[in-house]
C-alpha positions as CSV (number, residue, x, y, z in Angstrom):
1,X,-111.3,-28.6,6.8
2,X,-110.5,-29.3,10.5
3,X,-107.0,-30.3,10.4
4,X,-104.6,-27.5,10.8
5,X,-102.2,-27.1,7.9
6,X,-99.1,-27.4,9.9
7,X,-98.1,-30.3,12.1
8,X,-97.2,-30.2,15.9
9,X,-93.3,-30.7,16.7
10,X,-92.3,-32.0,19.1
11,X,-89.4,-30.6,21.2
12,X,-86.9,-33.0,23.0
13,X,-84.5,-32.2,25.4
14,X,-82.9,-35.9,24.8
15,X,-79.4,-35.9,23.5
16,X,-78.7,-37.3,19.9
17,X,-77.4,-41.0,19.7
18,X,-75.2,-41.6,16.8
19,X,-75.1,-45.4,16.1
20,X,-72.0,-47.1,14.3
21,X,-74.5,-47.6,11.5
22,X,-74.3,-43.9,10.4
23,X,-70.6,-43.6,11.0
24,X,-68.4,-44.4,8.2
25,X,-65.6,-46.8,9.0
26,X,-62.4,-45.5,9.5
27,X,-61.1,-47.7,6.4
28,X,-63.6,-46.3,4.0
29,X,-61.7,-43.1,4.9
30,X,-58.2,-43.8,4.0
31,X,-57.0,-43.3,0.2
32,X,-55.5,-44.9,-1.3
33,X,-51.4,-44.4,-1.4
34,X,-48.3,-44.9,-3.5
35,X,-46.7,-48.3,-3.4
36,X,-42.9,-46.9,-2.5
37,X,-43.5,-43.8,-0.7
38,X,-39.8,-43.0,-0.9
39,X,-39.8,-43.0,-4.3
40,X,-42.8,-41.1,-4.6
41,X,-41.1,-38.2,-2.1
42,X,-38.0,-37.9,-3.9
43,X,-40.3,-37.9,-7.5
44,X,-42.3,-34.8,-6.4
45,X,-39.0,-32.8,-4.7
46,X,-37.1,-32.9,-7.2
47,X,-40.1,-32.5,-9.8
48,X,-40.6,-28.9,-7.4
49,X,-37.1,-28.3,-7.7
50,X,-37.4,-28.4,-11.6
51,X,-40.7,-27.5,-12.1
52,X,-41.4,-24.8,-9.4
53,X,-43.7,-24.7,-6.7
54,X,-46.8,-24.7,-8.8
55,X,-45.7,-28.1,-10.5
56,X,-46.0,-29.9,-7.0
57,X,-50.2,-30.7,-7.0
58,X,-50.1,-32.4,-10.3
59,X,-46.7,-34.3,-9.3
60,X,-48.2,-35.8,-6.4
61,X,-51.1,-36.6,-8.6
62,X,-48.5,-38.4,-11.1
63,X,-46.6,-40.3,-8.5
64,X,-50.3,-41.9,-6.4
65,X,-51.1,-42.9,-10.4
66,X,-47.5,-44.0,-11.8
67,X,-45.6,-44.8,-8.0
């Protein structure tokens, strides 16, 4: 066997290019929100003000699927 086992790397000094193509659009990004946001505020306050403090994940949770 002549060939050595590993392969040569190369070493670059050249800066990386990112292209738009491996970027994500910024509107693939967003999620999706609550139609009335107002309503959806007032929902998970006074959920937190009934409920306590460790009520207010699953409320937002309920108002993006019911608001």
């Amino acid at each position: 066997m002549s060939e050595p086992l590993v392969d040569a790397v190369a070493v670059s000094n050249a800066a990386p290019v990112l292209s738009a193509a491996v970027l994500p659009p910024v509107a693939a990004e967003v999620k999706p929100g609550v139609a009335d946001f107002e309503a959806a505020l007032s929902f998970v306050e006074k959920g937190v003000a009934q409920l306590g403090e460790a009520a207010k994940n699953e409320l937002k949770e309920l108002a993006k699927k019911y608001l």
